[in-house]
C-alpha positions, 0 to 999 in steps of 0.5 A: 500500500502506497503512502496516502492511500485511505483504503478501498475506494467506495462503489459510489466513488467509482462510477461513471455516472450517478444513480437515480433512485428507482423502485421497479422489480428485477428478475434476477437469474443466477445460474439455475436460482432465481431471485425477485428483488426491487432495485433501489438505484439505477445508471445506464451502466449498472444497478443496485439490488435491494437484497443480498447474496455475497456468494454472487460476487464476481458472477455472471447473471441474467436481468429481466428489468421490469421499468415500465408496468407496461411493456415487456421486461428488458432481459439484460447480462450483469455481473456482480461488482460488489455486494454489501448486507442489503444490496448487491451491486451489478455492472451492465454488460455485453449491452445491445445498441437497442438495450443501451438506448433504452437504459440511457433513454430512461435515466434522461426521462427520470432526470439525469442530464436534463434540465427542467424550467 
């Protein structure tokens, strides 16, 4: 460890673009498990889980977002960047065009990036 250094850098100290709080469920499908859990925060690039599992960590998983009641859950690859005792942490992966537009389109919607008179 290098002089100055304050120990590991925070999940939230490393992200690429802020969160915003969500409440939708998510499928969650890790190996031949399966979880129901709500996401708590959500980016373009990764969400958190309200639930825990720290056995996940590092692991690939299958997503089905649900973020609009109305249309059809987006089925999405993650993997498990870190969990803690109430949440687990997955960062987005092998995104279609189609996917990532509609992640990205979504954070807009909620307030991300836009300003609003």
């Amino acid at each position: 460890m290098s002089i100055g250094m304050k120990g590991p850098v925070k999940p939230s100290e490393r992200r690429r673009a802020p969160r915003i709080a969500v409440g939708f469920p998510v499928v969650v499908n890790w190996g031949r498990k399966q979880f129901k859990w709500l996401a708590r925060e959500f980016s373009e690039y990764g969400i958190l889980l309200n639930g825990s599992n720290k056995e996940m960590l590092g692991d690939d998983l299958k997503l089905e977002l649900a973020m609009d009641p109305n249309d059809t859950p987006l089925t999405l690859d993650g993997v498990v960047a870190y969990t803690t005792e109430t949440g687990v942490g997955i960062r987005f992966k092998n995104l279609s065009p189609e996917n990532a537009f509609s992640l990205k389109h979504y954070v807009q919607k909620h307030g991300i990036g836009i300003k609003r008179k």
